[in-house]
C-alpha positions, 0 to 999 in steps of 0.5 A, a space after each residue: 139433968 146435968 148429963 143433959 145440960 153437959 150434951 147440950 153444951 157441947 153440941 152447942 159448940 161444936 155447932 158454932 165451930 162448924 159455921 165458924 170452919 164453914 165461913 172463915 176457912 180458906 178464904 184467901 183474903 177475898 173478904 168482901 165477896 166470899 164471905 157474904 155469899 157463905 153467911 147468907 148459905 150459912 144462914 139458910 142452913 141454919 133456918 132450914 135446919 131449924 124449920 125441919 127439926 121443930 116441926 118433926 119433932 112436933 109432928 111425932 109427938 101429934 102423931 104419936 110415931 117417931 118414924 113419919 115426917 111431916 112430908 107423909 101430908 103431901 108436902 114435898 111431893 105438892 112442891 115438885 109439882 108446883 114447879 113442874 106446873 110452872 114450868 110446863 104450862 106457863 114456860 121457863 120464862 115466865 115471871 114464876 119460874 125466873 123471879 125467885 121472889 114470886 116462886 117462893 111467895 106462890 109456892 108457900 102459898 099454894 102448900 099452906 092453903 093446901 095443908 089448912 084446906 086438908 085440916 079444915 075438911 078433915 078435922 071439920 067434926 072433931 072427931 076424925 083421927 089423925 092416922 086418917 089424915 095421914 092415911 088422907 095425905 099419903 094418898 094425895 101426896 102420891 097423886 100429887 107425884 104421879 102428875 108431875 111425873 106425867 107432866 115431867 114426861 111430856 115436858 120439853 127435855 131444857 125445861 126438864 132441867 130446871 124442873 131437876 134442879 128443884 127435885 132436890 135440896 140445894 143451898 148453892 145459889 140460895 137468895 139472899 132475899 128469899 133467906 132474910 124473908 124465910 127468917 122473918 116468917 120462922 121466927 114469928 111461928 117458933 115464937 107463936 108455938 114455944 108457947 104450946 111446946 110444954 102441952 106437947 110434954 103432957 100429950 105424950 102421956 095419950 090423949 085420954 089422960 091429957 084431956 083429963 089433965 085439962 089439955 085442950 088436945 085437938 085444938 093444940 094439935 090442930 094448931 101444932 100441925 098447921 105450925 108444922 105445915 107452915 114451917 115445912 113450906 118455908 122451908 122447902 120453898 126455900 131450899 127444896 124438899 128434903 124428906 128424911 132430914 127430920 127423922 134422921 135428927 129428932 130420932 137422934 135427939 130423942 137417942 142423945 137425951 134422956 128426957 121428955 121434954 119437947 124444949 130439949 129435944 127440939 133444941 138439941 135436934 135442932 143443934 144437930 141440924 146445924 152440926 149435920 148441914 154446915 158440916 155436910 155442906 163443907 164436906 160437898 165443897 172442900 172434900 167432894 168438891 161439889 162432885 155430889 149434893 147435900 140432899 143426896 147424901 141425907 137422902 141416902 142416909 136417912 133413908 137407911 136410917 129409916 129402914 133402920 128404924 123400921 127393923 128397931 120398932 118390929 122386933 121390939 115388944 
């Protein structure tokens, strides 16, 4: 308990220090335009960073895996193709694509009623399991890319551009707007599901012994994926897709602390969030000089990450 309250700390402030290096270091006196402009990045980082851990963690612990992130249901791959709509069949132009107000309210629209309609229909009985939704999602997320690639090849090659530019996660020319709204929805679904995070502790123990210790276990992951799914949105409406962040952080919280409890390891992962976007978004400025993206480095090292884990979970007994 101690040990943990020691790692907790100290991720705690080594998080602080790198929002403080990212806000205050090398200004060079430009207060009033500089520091704005990094403290809505900085926040952006925060909520995206946050949105992404909470609703991994939550999502394993449902799913009862630690290597699926929410993305597995569609999500992302729902995103890129919201935007690739957009752009081929209404123009680079229209109010959709060049309206960042309407671009985010839509977008998070379109994938929360997709994710409640997907739930709906498959947990219409009670009884479906929870692989056959990811079974369900894997299939429809791969049908969801597969027509924006056929739409993305038919495209005009300008207008393809900007349809790159939302393929990845990118916290340059956040808006300010779109963050203040992105914080008042992330706060309302963190305050509404920490109520449930201490049923997620029992559902560890699988759903047979949970349901005997009086947890109402499908009405709990219902809600809890559909908090999930809400956060996701967000989150990626706000910034853009980032499929292998969650896994990377949860697994790394679930590795730091010695515990069961959800409110740690949500809190430390989310912790390790910060630690990982503020400094890997100072290091794409200051060291690569924007030579390369955020996103791509997270991509990359998830990706073996995950490959990593993958080799762990089929040599263990």
């Amino acid at each position: 308990m101690r040990s943990n309250i020691i790692k907790m700390s100290s991720l705690f402030l080594i998080a602080v220090g790198l929002c403080f290096l990212y806000l205050f270091h090398d200004l060079n006196g430009s207060y009033d335009y500089a520091l704005p402009r990094r403290a809505i990045k900085l926040l952006a980082m925060v909520l995206t960073g946050a949105a992404v851990s909470y609703s991994t963690v939550v999502f394993q612990t449902v799913t009862n895996n630690r290597i699926l992130t929410p993305s597995i249901i569609g999500l992302d791959s729902l995103y890129l193709l919201i935007q690739t709509v957009f752009i081929f069949f209404l123009g680079s132009e229209h109010i959709t694509v060049v309206n960042k107000q309407v671009n985010f309210l839509l977008s998070i629209g379109v994938m929360i009623v997709f994710a409640l309609l997907l739930y709906r229909l498959l947990f219409k009985k009670g009884q479906q399991s929870i692989y056959f939704l990811l079974l369900v999602g894997i299939i429809i997320g791969t049908f969801f890319q597969s027509i924006s690639t056929f739409l993305q090849v038919l495209i005009d090659p300008n207008e393809f551009l900007m349809v790159q530019d939302r393929m990845f996660a990118s916290f340059n020319n956040v808006n300010g707007d779109l963050v203040w709204l992105a914080f008042f929805i992330i706060c309302i679904v963190f305050a509404i599901g920490w109520r449930s995070v201490g049923f997620l502790d029992v559902m560890l123990l699988g759903r047979d012994i949970a349901v005997n210790l009086g947890i109402a276990y499908e009405k709990i992951a219902r809600n809890m994926l559909v908090i999930t799914a809400i956060l996701i949105a967000v989150s990626t409406a706000l910034v853009g897709p980032i499929t292998f962040f969650g896994l990377i952080v949860a697994n790394l919280s679930y590795q730091f602390f010695s515990t069961y409890k959800h409110r740690v390891h949500i809190t430390g992962a989310v912790f390790m969030s910060i630690i990982a976007l503020v400094g890997g978004q100072w290091a794409v400025e200051r060291i690569f000089t924007f030579s390369t993206t955020l996103s791509v480095i997270i991509n990359f090292v998830g990706g073996a990450y995950f490959l990593y884990l993958l080799l762990k979970e089929s040599r263990s007994p």
